[in-house]
C-alpha positions in Angstrom: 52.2 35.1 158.7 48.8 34.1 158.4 48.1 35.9 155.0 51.3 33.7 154.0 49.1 30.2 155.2 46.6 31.5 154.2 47.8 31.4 150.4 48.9 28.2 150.2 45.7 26.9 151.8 43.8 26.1 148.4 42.5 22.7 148.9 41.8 23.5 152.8 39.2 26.2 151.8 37.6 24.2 148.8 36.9 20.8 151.1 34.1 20.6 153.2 32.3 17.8 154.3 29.0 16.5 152.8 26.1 17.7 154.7 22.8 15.6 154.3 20.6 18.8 153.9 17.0 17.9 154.9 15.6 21.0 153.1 16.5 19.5 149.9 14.9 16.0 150.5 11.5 14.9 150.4 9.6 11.6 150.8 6.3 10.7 149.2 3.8 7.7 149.2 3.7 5.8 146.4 1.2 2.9 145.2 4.2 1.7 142.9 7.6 1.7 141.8 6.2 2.6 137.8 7.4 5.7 135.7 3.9 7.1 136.1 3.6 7.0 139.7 7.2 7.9 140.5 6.7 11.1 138.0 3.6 12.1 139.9 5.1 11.8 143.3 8.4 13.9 141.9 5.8 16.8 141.3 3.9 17.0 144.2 7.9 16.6 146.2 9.4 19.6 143.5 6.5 22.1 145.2 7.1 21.1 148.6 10.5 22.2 148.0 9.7 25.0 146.5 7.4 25.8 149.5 10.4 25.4 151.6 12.9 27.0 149.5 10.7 30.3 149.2 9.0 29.7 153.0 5.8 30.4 150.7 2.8 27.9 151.8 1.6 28.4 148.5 4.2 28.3 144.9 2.5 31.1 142.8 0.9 29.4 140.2 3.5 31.1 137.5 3.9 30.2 133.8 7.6 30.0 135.1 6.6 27.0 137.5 4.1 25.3 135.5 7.0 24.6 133.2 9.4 23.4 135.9 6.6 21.3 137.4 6.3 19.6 133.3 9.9 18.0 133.9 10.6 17.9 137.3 13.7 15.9 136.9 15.6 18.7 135.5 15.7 19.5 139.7 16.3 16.6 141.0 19.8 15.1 141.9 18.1 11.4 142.8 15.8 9.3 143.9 15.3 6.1 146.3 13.1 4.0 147.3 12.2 2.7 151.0 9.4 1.1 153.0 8.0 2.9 156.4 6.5 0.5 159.2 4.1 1.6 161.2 -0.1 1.8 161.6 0.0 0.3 157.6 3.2 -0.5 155.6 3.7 2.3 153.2 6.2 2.6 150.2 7.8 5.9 149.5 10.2 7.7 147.3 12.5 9.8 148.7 13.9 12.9 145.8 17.0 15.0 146.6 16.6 18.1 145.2 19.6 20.2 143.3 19.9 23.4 145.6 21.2 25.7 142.6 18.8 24.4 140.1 16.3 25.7 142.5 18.0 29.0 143.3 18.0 29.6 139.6 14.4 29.0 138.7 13.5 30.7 142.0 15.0 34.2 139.7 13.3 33.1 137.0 9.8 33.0 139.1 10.6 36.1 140.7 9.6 34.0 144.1 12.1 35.2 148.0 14.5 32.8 148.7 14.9 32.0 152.6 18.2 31.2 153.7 19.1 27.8 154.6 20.5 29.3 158.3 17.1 29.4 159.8 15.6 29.5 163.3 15.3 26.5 165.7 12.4 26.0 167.3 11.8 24.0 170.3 8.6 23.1 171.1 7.0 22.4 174.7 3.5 20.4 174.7 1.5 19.5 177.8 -1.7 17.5 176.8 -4.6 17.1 178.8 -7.1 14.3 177.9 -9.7 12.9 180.3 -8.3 15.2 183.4 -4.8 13.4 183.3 -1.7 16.2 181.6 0.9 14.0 180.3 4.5 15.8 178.6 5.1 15.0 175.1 8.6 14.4 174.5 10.6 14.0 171.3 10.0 10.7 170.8 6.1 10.1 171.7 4.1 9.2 169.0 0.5 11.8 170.1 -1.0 12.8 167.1 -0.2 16.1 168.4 3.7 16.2 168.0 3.7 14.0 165.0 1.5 16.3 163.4 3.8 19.5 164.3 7.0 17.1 163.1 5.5 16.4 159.6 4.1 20.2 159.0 7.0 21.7 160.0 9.2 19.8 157.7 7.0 20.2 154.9 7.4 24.1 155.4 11.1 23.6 155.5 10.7 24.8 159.8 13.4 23.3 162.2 12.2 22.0 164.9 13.3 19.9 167.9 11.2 18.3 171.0 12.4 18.1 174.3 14.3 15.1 175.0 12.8 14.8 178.7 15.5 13.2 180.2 15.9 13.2 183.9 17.5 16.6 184.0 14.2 18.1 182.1 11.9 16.5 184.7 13.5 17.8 187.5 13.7 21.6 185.6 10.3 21.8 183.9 7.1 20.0 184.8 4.0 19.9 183.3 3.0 22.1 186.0 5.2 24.7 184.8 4.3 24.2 181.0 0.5 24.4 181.4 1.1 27.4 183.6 2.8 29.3 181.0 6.0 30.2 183.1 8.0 30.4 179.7 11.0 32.1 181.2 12.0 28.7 183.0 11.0 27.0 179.7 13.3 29.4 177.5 15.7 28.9 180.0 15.9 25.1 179.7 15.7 25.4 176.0 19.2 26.5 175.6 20.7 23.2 175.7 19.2 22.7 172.0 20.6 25.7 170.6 16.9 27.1 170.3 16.3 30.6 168.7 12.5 30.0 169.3 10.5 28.6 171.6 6.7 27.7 171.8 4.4 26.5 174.8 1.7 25.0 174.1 -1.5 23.9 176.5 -3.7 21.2 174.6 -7.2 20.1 175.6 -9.9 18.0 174.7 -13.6 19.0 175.7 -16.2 16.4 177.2 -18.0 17.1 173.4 -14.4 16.0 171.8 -13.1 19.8 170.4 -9.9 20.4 171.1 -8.3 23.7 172.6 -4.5 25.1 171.8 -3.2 27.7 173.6 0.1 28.9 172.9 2.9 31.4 174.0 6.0 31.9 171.7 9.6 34.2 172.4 10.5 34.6 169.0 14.6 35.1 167.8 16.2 38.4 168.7 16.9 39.5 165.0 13.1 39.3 164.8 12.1 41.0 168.3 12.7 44.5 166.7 9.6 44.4 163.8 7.3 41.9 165.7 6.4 41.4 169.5 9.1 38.8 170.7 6.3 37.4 172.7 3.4 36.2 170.5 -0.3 34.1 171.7 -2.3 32.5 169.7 -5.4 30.2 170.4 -6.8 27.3 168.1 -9.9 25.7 168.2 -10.5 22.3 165.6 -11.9 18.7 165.4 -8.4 17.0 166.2 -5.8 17.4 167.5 -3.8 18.2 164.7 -5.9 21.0 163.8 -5.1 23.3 166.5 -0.9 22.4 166.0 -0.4 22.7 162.6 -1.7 26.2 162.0 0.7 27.5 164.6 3.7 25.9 162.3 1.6 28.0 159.3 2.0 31.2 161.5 5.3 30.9 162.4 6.8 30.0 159.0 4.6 33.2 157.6 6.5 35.3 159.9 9.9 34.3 159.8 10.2 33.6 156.7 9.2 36.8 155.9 12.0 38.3 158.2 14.8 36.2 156.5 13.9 36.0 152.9 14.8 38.0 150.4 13.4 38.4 147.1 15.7 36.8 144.4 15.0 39.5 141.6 16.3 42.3 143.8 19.3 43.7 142.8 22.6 43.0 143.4 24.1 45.1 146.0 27.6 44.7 147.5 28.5 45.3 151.3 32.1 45.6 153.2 32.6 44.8 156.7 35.8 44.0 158.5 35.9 41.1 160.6 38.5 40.4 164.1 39.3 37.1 165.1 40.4 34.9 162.3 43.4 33.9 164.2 44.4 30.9 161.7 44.0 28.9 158.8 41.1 26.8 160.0 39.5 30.2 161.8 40.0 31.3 158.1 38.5 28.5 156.3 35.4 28.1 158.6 34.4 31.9 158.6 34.2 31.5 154.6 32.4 29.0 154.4 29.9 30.3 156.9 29.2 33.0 154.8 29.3 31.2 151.5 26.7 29.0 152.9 23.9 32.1 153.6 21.4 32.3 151.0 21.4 35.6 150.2 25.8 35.2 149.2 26.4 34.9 146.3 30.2 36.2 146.2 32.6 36.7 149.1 36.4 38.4 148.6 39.0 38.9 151.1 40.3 42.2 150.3 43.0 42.7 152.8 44.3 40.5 155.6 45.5 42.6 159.1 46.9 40.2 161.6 43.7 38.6 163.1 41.8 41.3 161.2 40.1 40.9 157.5 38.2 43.6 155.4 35.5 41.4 153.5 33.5 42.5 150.5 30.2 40.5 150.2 27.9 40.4 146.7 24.9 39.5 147.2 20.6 39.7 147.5 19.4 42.1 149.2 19.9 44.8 152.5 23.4 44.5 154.6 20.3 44.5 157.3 19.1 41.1 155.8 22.3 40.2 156.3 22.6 41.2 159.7 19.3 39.9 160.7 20.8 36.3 159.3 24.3 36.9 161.6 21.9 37.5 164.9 20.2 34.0 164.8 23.9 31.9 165.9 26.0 34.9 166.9 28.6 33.6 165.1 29.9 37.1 163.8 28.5 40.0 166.1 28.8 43.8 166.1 32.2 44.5 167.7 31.4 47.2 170.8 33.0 49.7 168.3 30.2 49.7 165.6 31.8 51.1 162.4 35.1 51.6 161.0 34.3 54.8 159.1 32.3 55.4 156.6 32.4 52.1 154.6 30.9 49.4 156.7 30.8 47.6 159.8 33.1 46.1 162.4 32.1 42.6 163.5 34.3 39.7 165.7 34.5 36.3 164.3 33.3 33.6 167.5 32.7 30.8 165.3 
């Protein structure tokens, strides 16, 4: 019955809805709306999104790229203008990038590829500043979180700040944050879907320095290579120099657990999945996995009830894969493992 709905379900599986995908925009100050200064900003955008594309902090400097960078528009879908308010009025251009344009130079540079599907991080910030500890929520405007907003999205880093609503202030208190009792904090994290979380304990001296101290529980998928509990310590001359590097460190090592180099070979991977109980089940479960970076072909090969046997072409390890399944838990190891010799037995909870 369902293979039967399934058939006739064409133009079901082929719409989806138009996602404004941040990764693939980027804003940049302009001093005009000329040719000359919108071509320089359009270079300076197509390597931050190459920097988040490849969850590099620095584009190899490749004969490859230097020709991409010489007509940037070949990667870019558009471009608009706006004006920001705020300390001083600034004009910007805003470019959308094309995310298969980019996927193909990315093989022609040789350069990893991280998957869209990427870690949330929720961040936690107590400030202290003349002996008083204030919260910083998602929408104050310290230096601090504004600079961990802006670095993070120019590494291509979700990240999301605790609303601090009355139900936050009665679960988690500066107290608690400057005390480091992160287990509460990962706790109260869950309402944002959070895969990672970072405490962080900022200072300024009597002399003006400024002290970070920071604890982070990193995603499951990446607990089994690295510590999932992480410290690190910044000392600098502002406050945004002791955030930003931890947004450095943290997109270093995840991107390096969920990239995968776009000149490895092509390697092909079966798995059967329980749970697709309908036509919509159907259609969301593909699209799930045609969305993941390292996808690049997905074929139902037989249809059992609520039961499919899936063969995936793609980049990279079935492990890579896996790692990228753990972050949602959308489609998790079925308590039975394996189904033989050929693959893997997962259930659908999407």
């Amino acid at each position: 019955m369902l293979l039967a709905a399934m058939m006739g379900a064409g133009p079901l599986l082929c719409a989806q809805e138009e996602e404004d995908n941040w990764l693939l925009e980027v804003e940049i100050p302009v001093a005009s709306e000329s040719a000359a200064d919108r071509r320089s900003a359009e270079v300076v955008a197509l390597l931050e999104v190459l920097s988040r594309l490849t969850g590099l902090s620095q584009v190899p400097n490749s004969r490859v790229v230097q020709a991409a960078l010489g007509q940037p528009n070949r990667y870019t879908v558009l471009f608009t203008y706006d004006t920001r308010f705020g300390a001083e009025v600034t004009r910007v251009v805003r470019f959308r990038f094309s995310e298969d344009a980019l996927r193909a130079l990315a093989v022609r540079a040789g350069l990893p590829v991280w998957s869209s599907r990427r870690p949330l991080l929720v961040a936690w910030m107590v400030v202290e500043e003349e002996g008083e500890r204030s919260m910083l929520s998602a929408d104050s405007d310290h230096p601090a979180r504004t600079a961990f907003a802006r670095r993070a999205r120019q590494r291509g880093l979700p990240v999301m700040f605790p609303l601090m609503d009355l139900q936050e202030q009665m679960r988690v208190s500066p107290v608690a944050v400057w005390g480091g009792f992160t287990d509460d904090i990962v706790t109260a994290s869950e309402r944002y879907g959070a895969e990672a979380v970072a405490v962080g304990r900022i200072s300024q001296s009597a002399t003006g320095r400024w002290l970070a101290r920071w604890d982070v529980t990193l995603p499951r998928a990446a607990a089994d290579r690295f510590s999932d509990q992480l410290r690190f310590e910044f000392e600098g001359s502002s406050a945004e120099a002791v955030v930003e590097p931890l947004v450095e460190r943290l997109t270093d090592l995840l991107a390096a657990r969920y990239s995968v180099f776009s000149g490895s070979r092509i390697a092909t991977h079966w798995f059967r999945v329980r749970g697709v109980i309908d036509v919509e089940t159907y259609a969301r479960f593909l699209r799930y996995l045609d969305d993941l970076g390292p996808v690049e072909q997905v074929d139902v090969m037989r249809v059992e009830g609520d039961q499919l046997t899936v063969r995936v072409r793609g980049i990279g390890s079935m492990e890579t894969l896996m790692r990228i399944f753990e972050l949602d838990r959308r489609l998790v190891l079925s308590p039975r493992r394996r189904f033989g010799d050929t693959g893997l037995d997962f259930v659908w909870r999407g």
